[in-house]
C-alpha positions in Angstrom: -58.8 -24.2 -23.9 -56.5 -21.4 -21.8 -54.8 -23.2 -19.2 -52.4 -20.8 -16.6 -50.3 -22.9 -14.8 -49.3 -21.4 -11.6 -45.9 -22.3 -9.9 -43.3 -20.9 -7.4 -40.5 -22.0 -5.5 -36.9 -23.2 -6.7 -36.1 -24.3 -9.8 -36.8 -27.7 -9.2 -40.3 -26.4 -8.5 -40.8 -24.1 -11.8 -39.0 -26.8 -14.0 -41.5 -29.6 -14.2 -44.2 -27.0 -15.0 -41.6 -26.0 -17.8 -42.1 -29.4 -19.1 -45.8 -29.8 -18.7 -46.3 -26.4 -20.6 -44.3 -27.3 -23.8 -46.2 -30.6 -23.9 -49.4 -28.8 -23.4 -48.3 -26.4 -26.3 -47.7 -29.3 -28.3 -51.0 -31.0 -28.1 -52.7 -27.9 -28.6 -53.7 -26.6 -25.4 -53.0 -22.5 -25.2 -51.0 -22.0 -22.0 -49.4 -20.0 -19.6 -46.7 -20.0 -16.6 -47.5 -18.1 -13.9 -44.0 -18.0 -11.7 -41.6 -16.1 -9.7 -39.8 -13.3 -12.5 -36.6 -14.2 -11.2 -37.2 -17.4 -13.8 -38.2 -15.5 -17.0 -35.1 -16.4 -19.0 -35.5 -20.1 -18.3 -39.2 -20.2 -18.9 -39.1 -17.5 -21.9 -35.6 -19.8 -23.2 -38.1 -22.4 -23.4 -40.5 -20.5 -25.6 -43.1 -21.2 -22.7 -45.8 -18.1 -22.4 -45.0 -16.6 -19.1 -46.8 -14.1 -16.7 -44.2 -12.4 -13.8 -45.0 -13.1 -10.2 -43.2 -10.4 -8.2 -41.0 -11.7 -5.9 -36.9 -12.9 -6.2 -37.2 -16.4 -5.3 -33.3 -16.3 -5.6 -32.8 -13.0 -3.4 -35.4 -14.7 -0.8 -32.9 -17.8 -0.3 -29.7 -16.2 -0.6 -31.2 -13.7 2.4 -29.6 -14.2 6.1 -33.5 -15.4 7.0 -33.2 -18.4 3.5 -30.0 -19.3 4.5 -30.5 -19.7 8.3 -33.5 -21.8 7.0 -31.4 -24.1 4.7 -28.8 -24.8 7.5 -31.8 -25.5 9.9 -34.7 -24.2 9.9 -36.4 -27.0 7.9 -35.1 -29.4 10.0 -37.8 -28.8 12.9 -41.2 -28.1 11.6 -42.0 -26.2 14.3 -39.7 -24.0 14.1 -39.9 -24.0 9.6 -43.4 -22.2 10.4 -42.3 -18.8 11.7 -39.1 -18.9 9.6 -41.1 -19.9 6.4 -43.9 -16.4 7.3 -40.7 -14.6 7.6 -39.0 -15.3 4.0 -42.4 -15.1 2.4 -44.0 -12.1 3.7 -42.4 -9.4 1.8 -43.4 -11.0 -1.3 -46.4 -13.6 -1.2 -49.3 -11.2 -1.1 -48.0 -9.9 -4.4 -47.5 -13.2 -5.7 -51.0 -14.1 -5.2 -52.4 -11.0 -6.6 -50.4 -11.8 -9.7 -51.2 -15.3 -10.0 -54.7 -14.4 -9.8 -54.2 -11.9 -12.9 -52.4 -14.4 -14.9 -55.7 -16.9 -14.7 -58.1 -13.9 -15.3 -58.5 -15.3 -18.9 -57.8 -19.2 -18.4 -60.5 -21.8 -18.7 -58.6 -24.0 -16.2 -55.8 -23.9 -13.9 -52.8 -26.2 -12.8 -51.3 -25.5 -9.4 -48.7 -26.4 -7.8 -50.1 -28.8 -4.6 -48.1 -27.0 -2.1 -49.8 -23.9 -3.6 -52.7 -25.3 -3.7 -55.0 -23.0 -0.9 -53.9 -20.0 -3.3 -54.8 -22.4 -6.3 -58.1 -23.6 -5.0 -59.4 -20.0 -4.1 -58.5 -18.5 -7.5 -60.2 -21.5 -9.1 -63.2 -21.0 -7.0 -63.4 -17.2 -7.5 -63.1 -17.4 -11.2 -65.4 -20.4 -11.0 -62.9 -22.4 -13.4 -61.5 -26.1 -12.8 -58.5 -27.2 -11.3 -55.9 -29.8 -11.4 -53.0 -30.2 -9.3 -49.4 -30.8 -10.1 -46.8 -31.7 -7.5 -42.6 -33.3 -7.5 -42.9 -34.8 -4.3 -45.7 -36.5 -2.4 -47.9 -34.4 -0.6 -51.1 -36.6 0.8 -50.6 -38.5 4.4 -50.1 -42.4 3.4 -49.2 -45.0 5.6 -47.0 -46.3 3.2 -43.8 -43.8 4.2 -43.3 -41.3 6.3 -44.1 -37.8 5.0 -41.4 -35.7 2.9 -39.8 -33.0 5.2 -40.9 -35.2 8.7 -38.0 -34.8 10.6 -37.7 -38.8 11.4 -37.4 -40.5 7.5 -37.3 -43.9 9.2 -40.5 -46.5 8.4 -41.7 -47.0 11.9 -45.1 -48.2 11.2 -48.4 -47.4 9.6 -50.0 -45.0 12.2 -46.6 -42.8 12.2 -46.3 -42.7 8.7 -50.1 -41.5 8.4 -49.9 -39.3 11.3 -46.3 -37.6 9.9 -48.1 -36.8 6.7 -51.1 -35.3 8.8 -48.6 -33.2 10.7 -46.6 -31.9 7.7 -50.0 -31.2 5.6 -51.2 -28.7 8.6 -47.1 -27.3 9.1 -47.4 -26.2 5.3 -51.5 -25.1 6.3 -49.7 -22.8 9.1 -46.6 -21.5 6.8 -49.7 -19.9 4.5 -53.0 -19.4 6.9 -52.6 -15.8 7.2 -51.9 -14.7 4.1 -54.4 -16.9 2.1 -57.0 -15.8 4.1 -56.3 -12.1 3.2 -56.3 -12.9 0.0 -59.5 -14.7 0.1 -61.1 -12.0 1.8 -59.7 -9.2 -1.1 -61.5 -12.1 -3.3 -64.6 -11.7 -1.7 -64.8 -15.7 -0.6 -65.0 -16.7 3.1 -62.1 -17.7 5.1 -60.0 -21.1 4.1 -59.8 -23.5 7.2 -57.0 -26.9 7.4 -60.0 -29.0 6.9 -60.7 -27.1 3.2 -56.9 -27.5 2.5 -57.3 -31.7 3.6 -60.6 -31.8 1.6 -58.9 -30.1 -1.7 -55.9 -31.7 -1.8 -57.9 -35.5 -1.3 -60.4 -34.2 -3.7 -59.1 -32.6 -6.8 -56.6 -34.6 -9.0 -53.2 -34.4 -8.9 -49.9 -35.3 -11.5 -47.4 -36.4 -9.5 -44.2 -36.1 -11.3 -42.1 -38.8 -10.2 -42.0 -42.5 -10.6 -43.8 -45.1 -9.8 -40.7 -47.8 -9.9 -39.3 -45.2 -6.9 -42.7 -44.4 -5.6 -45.7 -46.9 -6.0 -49.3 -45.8 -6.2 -50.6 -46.1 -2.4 -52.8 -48.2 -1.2 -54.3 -45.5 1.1 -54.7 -42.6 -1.6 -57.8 -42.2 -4.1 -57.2 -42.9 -7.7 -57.3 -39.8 -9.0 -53.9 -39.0 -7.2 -51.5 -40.4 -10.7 -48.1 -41.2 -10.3 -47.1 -40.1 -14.1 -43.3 -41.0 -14.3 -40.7 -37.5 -14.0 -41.3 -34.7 -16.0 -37.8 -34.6 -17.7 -36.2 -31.7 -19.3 -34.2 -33.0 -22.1 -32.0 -29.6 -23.7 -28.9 -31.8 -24.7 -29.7 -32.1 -28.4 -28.0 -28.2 -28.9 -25.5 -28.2 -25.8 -21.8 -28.9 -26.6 -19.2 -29.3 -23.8 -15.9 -27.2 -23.6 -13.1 -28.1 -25.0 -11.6 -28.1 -21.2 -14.6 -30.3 -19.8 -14.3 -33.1 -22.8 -10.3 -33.3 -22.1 -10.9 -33.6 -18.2 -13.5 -36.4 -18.6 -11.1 -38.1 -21.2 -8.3 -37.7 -19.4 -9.3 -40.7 -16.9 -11.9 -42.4 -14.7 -14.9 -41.2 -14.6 -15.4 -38.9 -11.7 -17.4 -37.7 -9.4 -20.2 -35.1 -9.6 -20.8 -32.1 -6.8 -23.5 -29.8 -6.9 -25.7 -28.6 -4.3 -28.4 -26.1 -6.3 -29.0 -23.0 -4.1 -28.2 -25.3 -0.9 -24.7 -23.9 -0.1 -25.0 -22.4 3.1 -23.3 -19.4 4.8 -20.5 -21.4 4.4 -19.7 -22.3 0.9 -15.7 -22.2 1.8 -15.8 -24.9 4.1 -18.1 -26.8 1.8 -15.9 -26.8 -1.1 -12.6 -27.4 1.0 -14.7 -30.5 2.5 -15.3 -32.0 -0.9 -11.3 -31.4 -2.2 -10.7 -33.0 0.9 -12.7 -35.8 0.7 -11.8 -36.5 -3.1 -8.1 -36.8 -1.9 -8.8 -39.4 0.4 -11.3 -41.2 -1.5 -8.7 -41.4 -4.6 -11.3 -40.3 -6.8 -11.6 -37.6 -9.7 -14.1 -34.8 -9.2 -16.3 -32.3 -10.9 -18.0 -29.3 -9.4 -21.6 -27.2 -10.0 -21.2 -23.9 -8.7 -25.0 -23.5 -9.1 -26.7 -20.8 -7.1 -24.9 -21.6 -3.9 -21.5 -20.4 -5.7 -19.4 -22.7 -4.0 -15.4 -20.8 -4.5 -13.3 -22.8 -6.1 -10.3 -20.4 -7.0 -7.8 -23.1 -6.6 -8.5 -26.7 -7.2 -6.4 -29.3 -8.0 -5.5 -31.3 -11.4 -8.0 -34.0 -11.1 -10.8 -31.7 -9.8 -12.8 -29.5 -12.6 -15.0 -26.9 -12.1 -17.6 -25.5 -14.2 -20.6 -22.7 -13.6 -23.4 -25.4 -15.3 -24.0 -28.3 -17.5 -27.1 -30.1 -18.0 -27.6 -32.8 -16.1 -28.9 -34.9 -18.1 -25.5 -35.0 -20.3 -23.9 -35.0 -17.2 -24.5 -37.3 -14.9 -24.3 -40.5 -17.4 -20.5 -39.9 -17.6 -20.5 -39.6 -14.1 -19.1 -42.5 -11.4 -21.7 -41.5 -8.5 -23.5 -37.9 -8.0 -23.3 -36.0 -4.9 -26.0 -33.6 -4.1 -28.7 -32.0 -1.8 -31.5 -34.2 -2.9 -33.7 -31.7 -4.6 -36.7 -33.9 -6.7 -35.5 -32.6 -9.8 -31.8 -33.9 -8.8 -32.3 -36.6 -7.4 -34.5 -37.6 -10.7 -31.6 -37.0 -13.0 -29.5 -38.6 -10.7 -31.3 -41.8 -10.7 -32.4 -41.7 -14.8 -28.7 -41.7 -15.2 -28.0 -45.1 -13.5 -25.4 -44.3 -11.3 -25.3 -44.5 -7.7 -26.4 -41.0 -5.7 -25.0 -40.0 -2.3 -27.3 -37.3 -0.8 -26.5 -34.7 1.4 -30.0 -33.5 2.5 -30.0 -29.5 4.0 -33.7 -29.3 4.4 -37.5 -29.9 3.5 -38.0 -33.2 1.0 -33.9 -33.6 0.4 -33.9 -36.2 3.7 -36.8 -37.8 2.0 -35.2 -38.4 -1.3 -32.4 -39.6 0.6 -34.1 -42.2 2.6 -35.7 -43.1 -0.5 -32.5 -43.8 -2.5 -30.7 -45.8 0.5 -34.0 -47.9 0.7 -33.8 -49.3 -2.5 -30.2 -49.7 -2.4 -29.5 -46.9 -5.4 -27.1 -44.9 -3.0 -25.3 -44.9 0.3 -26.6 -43.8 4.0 -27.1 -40.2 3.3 -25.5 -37.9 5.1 -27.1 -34.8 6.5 -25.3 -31.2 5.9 -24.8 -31.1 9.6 -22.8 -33.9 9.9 -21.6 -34.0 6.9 -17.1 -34.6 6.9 -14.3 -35.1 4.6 -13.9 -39.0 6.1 -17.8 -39.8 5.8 -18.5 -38.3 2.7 -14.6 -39.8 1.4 -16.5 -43.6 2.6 -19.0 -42.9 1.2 -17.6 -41.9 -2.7 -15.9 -44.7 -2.0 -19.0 -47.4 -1.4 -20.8 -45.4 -4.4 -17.9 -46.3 -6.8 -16.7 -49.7 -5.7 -20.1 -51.0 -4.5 -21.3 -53.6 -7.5 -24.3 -54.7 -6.4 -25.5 -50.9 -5.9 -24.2 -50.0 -9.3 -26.3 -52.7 -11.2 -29.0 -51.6 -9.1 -28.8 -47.9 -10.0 -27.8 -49.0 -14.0 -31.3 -50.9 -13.7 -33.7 -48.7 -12.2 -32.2 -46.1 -14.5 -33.5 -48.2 -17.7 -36.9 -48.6 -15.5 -37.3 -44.6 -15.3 -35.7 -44.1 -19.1 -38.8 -46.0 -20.7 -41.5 -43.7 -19.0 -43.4 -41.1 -20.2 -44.3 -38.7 -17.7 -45.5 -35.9 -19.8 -47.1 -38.1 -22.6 -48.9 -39.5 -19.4 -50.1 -36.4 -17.8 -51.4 -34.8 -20.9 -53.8 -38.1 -21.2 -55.0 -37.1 -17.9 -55.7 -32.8 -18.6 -57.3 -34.4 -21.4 -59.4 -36.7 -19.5 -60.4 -34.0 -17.0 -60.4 -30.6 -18.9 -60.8 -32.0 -22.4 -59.1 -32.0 -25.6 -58.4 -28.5 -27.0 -60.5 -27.4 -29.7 -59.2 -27.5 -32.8 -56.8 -24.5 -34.5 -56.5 -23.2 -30.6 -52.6 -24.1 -31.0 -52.9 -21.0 -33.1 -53.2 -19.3 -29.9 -49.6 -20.1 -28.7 -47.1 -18.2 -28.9 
């Protein structure tokens, strides 16, 4: 079976789809990712098949539009739905057009769920199934309020149903025009927010993320599987510098920064924050540059910088994590059993933030908007001294260690597309 699986977004969207490919390769299953070309040398690095979608995911957040959007756009969605258009326009027909060339030949397709109106109308044009495949909750649930709701506090059933309602028909708006051209150049009749509702409830969906963090629902069908995280595990080959082993040898363990793509316009400030509130927390610190390029052209002795590591050798060695609250992050974060302190700039990070706080695996997060030297300095400080949150975190890290995301999720393609027949892993590159 030829399975495309179509993705786009940042890289803690493309990197669980990473995942799922190589363990679709590896049961046998020929397959294909279908993302933005910006991410060719990570997927291709990963010896995962990959079609280009034009479109510069990176160029598209590092724009003034993307970067008014991560300082506050995403914090009313209102507001997210005209600034959303505006970043995608340039390049989301194209993307679609793509996508829909990369599944020409496929038996099935996987979609991301916040994709999924592009998903759903090239499944039903090439008359092929589909599953869906999502890093943070996407259907309303009365449960918890829904990722990227403005107002991450559990006030009750009704607003946590009615949030998820609301943010379902925000991300409906961010795409109605342009899916519905695209339907039309398919020849199929115009998508409504009652189709998108219908195909989310209705097709099945991996949710990559835990069920110790996040519990199955009452309110959701069962074909909506909480699989466990979709880890990326490329530590076996990575060696440290010489320069990072001495620094982490050389004392305490410190401190992680990082915050992905999410620095702002004002990545000075940022970085002159975080020396700042190392120096009154008393603590040792290392720094991600990551896409946000934080400048760090003069940093003091117990501060070290680097361009990347992998987190997942990382964080372990790590006292707490500080970061943005991406899924991917905060997964790693919390795999690694050590506390996380969250600074959320927009969409799902204040969700993943709440999340942490509520079951005591972090400090009060701490919004990029307010975010200064003294609160993020108590807050290191809680992280780190804390004991009751630390054997917390170094528990649910052993909880989320023993899972099996992946070796879950390929039970379930199985279950709904089949097995792959056999001597079709011949197909794979």
């Amino acid at each position: 079976m030829k399975i495309t699986v179509f993705a786009a977004g940042s890289r803690g969207d493309i990197q669980p789809c990473v995942v799922l490919c190589k363990g679709l390769r590896q049961a046998g299953y020929c397959v294909r990712l279908a993302a933005p070309e910006d991410f060719a040398d990570f997927v291709l690095g990963h010896e995962v098949d990959f079609y280009p979608l034009r479109g510069d995911v990176q160029q598209i957040m590092a724009s003034d539009t993307g970067q008014k959007f991560m300082e506050s756009g995403g914090a009313n969605p209102i507001k997210s739905i005209g600034a959303v258009r505006k970043m995608i326009a340039p390049v989301i027909k194209q993307m679609a057009a793509d996508a829909y060339a990369a599944c020409r030949d496929a038996q099935a397709i996987i979609c991301l769920g916040v994709f999924s109106t592009f998903g759903q109308s090239i499944a039903e044009a090439l008359g092929i199934p589909i599953i869906h495949v999502e890093p943070t909750p996407l259907l309303p649930t009365s449960a918890f309020p829904a990722p990227s709701w403005p107002l991450q506090r559990n006030w009750g059933r009704l607003h946590n149903h009615l949030s998820g309602t609301m943010m379902l028909r925000v991300i409906w708006l961010w795409y109605r025009p342009f899916v519905n051209d695209f339907r039309q150049s398919l020849g199929l009749s115009k998508y409504t927010f009652a189709n998108f509702i219908h195909a989310l409830r209705s097709t099945p969906m991996l949710s990559a993320y835990s069920p110790n963090i996040i519990p199955h629902p009452a309110d959701w069908p069962d074909h909506i599987h909480i699989t466990g995280y979709f880890f990326l595990d490329t530590t076996a080959d990575w060696q440290p510098s010489a320069e990072l082993n001495k620094f982490l040898e050389a004392g305490d363990p410190p401190v992680y920064f990082g915050f992905g793509s999410m620095a702002g316009r004002n990545p000075e400030r940022l970085a002159t924050l975080i020396l700042e509130a190392l120096a009154k927390s008393g603590q040792r610190g290392i720094l991600l540059t990551g896409w946000g390029g934080l400048p760090t052209e003069s940093v003091p002795d117990n501060v070290f910088v680097s361009d990347a590591a992998p987190h997942a050798w990382l964080f372990p060695r790590m006292a707490a994590v500080v970061h943005h609250g991406g899924a991917g992050t905060t997964a790693e974060g919390l795999r690694a059993g050590v506390p996380s302190i969250i600074v959320p700039f927009v969409l799902d990070q204040p969700f993943w933030g709440a999340r942490v706080k509520a079951l005591g695996l972090g400090p009060e997060p701490i919004p990029q908007k307010h975010l200064t030297a003294d609160r993020l300095a108590q807050a290191i400080s809680t992280a780190v001294s804390d004991a009751n949150m630390r054997r917390r975190a170094h528990s649910y890290g052993a909880l989320i260690r023993a899972e099996n995301g992946v070796g879950n999720a390929l039970k379930l393609v199985k279950q709904y597309l089949g097995k792959p027949a056999m001597g079709e892993i011949e197909g794979n590159p």
